[in-house]
VEXKELUM-408041 format. One record per residue (C-alpha): x, y, z; residue number from 1. Coordinates in nm, 3 decimals, padded with zeros to 5 digits, always signed. Example, Ala and Ser with C-alpha at 12.3 -4.5 7.8 and 13.67 -1.06 7.14 Angstrom:
{atom {+01.230; -00.450; +00.780}; 1}
{atom {+01.367; -00.106; +00.714}; 2}
***
This chain:
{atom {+11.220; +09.134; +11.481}; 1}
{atom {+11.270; +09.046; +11.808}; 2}
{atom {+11.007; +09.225; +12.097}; 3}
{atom {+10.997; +09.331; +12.463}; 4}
{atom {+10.908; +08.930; +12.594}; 5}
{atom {+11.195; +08.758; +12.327}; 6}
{atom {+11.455; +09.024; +12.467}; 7}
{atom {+11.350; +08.970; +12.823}; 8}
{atom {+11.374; +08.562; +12.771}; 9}
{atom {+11.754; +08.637; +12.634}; 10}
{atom {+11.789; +08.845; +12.959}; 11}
{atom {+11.634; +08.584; +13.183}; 12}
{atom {+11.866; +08.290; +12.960}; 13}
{atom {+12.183; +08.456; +13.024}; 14}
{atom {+12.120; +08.614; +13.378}; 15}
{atom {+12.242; +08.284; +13.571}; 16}
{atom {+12.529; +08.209; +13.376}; 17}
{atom {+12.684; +08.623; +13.369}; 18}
{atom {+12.470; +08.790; +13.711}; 19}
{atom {+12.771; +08.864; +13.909}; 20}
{atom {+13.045; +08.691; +13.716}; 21}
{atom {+13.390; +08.820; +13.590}; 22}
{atom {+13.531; +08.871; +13.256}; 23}
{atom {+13.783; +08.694; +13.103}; 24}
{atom {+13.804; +08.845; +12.761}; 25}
{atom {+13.568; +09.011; +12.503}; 26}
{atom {+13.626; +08.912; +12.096}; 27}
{atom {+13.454; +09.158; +11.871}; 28}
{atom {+13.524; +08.902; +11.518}; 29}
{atom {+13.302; +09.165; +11.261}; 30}
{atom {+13.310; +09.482; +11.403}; 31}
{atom {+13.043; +09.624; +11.136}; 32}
{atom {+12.704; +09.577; +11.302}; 33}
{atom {+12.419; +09.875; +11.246}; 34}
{atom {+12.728; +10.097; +11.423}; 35}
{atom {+13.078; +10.000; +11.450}; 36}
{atom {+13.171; +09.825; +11.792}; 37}
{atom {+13.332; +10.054; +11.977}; 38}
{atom {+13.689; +09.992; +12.114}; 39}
{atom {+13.581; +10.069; +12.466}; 40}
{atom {+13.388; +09.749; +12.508}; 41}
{atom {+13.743; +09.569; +12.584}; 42}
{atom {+13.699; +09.793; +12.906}; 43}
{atom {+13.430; +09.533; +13.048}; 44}
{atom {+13.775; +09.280; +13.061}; 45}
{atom {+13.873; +09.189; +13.386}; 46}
{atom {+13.497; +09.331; +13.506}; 47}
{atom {+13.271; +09.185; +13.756}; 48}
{atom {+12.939; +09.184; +13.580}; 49}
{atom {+12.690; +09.363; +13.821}; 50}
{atom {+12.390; +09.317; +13.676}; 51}
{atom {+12.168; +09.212; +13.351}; 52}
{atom {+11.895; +09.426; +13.286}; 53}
{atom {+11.703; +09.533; +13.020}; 54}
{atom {+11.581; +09.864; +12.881}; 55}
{atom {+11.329; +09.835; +12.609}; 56}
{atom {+11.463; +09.592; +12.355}; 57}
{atom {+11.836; +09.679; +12.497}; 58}
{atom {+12.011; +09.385; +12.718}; 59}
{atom {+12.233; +09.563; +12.972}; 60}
{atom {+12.524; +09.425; +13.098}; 61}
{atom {+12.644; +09.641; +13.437}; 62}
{atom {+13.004; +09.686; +13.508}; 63}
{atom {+13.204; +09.931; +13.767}; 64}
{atom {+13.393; +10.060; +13.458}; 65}
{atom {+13.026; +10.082; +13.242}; 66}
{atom {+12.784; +09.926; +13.047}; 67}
{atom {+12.806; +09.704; +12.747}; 68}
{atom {+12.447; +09.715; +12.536}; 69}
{atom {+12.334; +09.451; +12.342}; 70}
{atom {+12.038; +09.505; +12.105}; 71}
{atom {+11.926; +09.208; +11.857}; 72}
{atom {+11.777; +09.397; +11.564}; 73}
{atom {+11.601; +09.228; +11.329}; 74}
{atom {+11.784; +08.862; +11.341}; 75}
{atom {+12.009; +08.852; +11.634}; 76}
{atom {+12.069; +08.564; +11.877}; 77}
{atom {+12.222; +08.519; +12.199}; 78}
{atom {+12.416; +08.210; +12.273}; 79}
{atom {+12.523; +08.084; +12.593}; 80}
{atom {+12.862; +07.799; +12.560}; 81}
{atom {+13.104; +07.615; +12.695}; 82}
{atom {+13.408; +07.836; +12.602}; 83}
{atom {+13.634; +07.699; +12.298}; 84}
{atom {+13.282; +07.618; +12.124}; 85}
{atom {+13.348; +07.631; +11.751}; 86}
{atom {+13.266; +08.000; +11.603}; 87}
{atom {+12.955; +07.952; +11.334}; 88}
{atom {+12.879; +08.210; +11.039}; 89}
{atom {+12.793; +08.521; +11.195}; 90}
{atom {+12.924; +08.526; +11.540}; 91}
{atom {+13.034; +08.900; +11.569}; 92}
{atom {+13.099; +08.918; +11.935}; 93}
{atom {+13.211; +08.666; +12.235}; 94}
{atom {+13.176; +08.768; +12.620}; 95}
{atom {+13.390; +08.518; +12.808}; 96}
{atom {+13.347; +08.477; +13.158}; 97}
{atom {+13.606; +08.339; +13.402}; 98}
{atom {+13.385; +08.035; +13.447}; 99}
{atom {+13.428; +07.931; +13.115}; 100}
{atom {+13.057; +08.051; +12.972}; 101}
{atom {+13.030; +08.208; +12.613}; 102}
{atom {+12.827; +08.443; +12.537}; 103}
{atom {+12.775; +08.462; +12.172}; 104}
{atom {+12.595; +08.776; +11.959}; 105}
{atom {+12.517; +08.599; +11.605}; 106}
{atom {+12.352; +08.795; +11.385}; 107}
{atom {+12.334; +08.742; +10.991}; 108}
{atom {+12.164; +09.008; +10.899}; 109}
{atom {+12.414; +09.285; +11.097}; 110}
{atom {+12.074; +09.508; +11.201}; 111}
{atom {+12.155; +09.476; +11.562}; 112}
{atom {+12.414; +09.689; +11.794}; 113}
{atom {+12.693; +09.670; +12.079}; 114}
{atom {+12.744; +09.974; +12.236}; 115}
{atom {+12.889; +10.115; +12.551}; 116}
{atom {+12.815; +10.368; +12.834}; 117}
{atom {+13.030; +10.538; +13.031}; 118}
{atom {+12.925; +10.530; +13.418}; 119}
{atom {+12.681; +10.863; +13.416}; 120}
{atom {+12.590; +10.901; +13.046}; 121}
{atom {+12.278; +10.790; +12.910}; 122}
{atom {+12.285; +10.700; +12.551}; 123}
{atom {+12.028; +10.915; +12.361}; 124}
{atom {+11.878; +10.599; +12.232}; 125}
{atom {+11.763; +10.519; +12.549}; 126}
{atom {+11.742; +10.868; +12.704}; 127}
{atom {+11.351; +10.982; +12.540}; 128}
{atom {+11.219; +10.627; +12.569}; 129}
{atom {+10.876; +10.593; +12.703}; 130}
{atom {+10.803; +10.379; +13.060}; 131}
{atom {+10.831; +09.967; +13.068}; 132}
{atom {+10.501; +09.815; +13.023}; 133}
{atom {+10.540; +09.623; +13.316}; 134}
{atom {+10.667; +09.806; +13.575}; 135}
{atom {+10.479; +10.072; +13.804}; 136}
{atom {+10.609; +10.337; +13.600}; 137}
{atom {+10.295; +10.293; +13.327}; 138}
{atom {+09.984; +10.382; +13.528}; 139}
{atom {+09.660; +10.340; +13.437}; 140}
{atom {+09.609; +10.655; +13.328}; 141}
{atom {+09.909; +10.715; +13.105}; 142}
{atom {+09.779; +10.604; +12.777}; 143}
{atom {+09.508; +10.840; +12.809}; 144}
{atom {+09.676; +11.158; +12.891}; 145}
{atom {+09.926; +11.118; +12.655}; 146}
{atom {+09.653; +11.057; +12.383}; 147}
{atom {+09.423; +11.366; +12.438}; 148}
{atom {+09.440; +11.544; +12.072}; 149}
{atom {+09.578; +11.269; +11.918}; 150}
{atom {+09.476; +11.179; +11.557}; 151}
{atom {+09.675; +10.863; +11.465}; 152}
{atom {+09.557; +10.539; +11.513}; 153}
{atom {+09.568; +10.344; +11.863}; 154}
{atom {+09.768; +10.073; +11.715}; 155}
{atom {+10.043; +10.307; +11.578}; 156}
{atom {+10.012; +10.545; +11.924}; 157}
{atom {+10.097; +10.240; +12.154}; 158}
{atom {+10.346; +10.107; +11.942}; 159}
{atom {+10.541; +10.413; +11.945}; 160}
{atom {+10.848; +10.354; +12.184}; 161}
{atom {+10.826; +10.747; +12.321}; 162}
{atom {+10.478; +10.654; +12.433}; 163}
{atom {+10.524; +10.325; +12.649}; 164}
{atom {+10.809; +10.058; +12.505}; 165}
{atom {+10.817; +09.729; +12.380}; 166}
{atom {+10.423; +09.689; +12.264}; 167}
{atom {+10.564; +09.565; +11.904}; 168}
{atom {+10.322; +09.486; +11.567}; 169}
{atom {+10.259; +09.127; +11.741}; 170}
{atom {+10.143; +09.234; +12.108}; 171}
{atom {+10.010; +09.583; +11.965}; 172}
{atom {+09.723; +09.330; +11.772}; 173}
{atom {+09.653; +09.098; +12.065}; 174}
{atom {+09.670; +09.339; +12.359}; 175}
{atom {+09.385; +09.573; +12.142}; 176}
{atom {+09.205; +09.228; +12.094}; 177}
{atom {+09.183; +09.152; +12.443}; 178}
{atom {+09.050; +09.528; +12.520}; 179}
{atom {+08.789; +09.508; +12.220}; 180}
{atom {+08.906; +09.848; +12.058}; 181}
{atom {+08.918; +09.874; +11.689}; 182}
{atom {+09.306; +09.937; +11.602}; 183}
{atom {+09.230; +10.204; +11.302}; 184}
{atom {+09.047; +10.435; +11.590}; 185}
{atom {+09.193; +10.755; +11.617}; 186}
{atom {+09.380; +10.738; +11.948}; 187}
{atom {+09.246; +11.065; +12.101}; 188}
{atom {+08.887; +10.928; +12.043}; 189}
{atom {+08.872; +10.715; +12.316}; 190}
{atom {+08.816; +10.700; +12.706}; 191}
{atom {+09.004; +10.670; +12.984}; 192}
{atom {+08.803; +10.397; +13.092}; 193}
{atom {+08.863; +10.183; +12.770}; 194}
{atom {+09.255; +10.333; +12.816}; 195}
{atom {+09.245; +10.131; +13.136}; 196}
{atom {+09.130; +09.805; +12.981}; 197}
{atom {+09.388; +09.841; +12.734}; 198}
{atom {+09.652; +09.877; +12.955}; 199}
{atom {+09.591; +09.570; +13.113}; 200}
{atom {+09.570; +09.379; +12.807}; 201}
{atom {+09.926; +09.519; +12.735}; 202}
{atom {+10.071; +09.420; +13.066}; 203}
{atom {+09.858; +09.051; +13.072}; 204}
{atom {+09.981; +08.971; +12.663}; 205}
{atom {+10.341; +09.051; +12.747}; 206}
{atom {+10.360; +08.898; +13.058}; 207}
{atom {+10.209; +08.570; +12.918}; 208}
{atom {+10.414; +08.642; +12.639}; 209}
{atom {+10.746; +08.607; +12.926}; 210}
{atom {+10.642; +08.376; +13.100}; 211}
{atom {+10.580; +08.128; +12.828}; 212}
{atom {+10.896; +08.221; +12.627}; 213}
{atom {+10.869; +08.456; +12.387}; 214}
{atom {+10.691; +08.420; +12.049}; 215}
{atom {+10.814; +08.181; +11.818}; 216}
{atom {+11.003; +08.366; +11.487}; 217}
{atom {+11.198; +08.193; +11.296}; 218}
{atom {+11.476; +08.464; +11.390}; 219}
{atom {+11.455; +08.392; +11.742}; 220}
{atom {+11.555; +08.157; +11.967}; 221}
{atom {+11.615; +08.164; +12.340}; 222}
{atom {+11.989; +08.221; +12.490}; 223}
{atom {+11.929; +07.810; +12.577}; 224}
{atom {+11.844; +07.741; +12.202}; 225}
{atom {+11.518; +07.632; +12.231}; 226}
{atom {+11.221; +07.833; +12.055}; 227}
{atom {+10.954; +08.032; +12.257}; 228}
{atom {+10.564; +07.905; +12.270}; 229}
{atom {+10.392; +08.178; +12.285}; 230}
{atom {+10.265; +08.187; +11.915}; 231}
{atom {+10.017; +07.896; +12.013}; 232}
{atom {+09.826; +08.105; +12.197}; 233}
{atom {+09.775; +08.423; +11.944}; 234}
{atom {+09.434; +08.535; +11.883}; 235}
{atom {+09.478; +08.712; +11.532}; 236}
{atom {+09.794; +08.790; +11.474}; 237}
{atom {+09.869; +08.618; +11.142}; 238}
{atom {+09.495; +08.473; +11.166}; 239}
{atom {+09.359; +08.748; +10.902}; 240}
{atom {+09.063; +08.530; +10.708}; 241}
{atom {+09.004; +08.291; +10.969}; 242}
{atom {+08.727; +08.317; +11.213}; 243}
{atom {+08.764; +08.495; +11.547}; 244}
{atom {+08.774; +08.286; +11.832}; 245}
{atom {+08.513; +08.497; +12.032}; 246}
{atom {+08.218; +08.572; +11.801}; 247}
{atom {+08.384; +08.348; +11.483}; 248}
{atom {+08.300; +08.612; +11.234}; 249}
{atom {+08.567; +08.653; +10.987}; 250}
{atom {+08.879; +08.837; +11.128}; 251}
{atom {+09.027; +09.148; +10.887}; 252}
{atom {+09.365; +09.195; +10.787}; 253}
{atom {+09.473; +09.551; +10.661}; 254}
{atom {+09.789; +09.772; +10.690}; 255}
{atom {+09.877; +10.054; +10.901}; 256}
{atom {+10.196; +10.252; +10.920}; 257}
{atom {+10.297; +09.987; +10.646}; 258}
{atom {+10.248; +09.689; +10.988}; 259}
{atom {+10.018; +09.346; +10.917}; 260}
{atom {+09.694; +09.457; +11.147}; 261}
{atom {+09.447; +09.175; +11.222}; 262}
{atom {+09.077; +09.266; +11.409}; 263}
{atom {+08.764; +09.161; +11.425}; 264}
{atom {+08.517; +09.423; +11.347}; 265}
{atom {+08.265; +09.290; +11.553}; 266}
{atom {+08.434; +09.292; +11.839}; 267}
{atom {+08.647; +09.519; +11.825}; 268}
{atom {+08.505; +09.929; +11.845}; 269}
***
């Protein structure tokens, strides 16, 4: 599935062709995605596109008359095209602008969602989510208050989306990594000085993870077409049996909350 830095790549791929630009039409082709489409998104027709943000794993596109949501669940791909560009299997919806760019939402699978808000609403699904990992908004001390009592593990308590969002299986496993903390520790166990190490590993993996664009899946691809590089630079993620590049001890592979979770138990505590 997709995470925080491949969403925020499709956001950064498709802000200079739709940032400020009008719309021509919208095509909904397969209407059945995780939800129906709603009819309302034909309302962003005619619409000057305000702004492209992102909210989680949600792509935001900003109109006077509301906002169309894009999320990619598990296979999704943005496309941008010169309009007329021949349709391919799976292309469910088509965001024309009056320049003549396509945007294209292929997804084979059908996991991912359009959806629409009204100016003033907040969609529920976005409405309890915890702070962006990369924005002021997630202090240094917010993983620690938030854990005091808790009893799960620190891997499944930062990947939980109320808690802070977008710290999926992938960055969950490096950003613990980086801090040294053992993912299977019980997340009320530990300090607010370690909590503070963490949370710069989160905020250092994804940013590296943006900047060099987005981990290459072979579900995702950037709104260009071209893969991220990121994966070159993973520490254990998918390295369970090979040797740890710090102490070269043999790094573990288990599962919690049914997610692939690589450590070393050396270094990590």
């Amino acid at each position: 599935m997709p995470e925080l830095p491949e969403v925020e790549v499709s956001r950064l791929g498709i802000l200079p062709y739709f940032d400020q630009q009008r719309i021509r039409a919208v095509h909904v082709y397969h209407r059945q995605l995780r939800w129906p489409v709603p009819e309302t998104v034909s309302l962003l027709e005619g619409q000057q596109i305000t702004q492209v943000r992102r909210r989680a794993k949600y792509l935001l596109l900003d109109s006077d008359v509301g906002t169309l949501i894009l999320h990619l669940g598990m296979s999704g791909k943005l496309r941008v095209l010169p309009e007329g560009s021949p349709l391919v299997k799976h292309d469910h919806l088509e965001i024309i602008t009056t320049q003549g760019h396509s945007l294209r939402l292929n997804d084979p699978r059908r996991f991912g969602a359009v959806l629409w808000q009204a100016p003033g609403e907040e969609l529920k699904l976005l409405a309890q989510l915890g702070p962006e990992p990369l924005t002021e908004a997630f202090t240094d001390d917010h993983l620690f208050h938030l854990s005091r009592g808790k009893g799960a593990p620190v891997k499944t308590f930062i990947m939980d989306n109320h808690v802070v969002v977008g710290v999926g299986n992938i960055y969950a496993n490096e950003a613990l990594f980086m801090a040294g903390i053992d993912p299977r520790r019980a997340a009320g166990r530990i300090s607010r000085q370690r909590y503070r190490v963490l949370t710069q590993a989160i905020r250092t993996v994804l940013a590296r993870a943006i900047e060099q664009g987005g981990t290459t899946l072979k579900d995702f691809s950037r709104a260009d077409g071209q893969p991220g590089y990121f994966r070159i630079e993973l520490n254990v993620y998918g390295q369970g049996g090979k040797a740890c590049p710090q102490c070269s001890r043999e790094l573990k592979e288990i599962r919690l909350g049914q997610r692939s979770t690589v450590f070393c138990a050396s270094c990590q505590r």
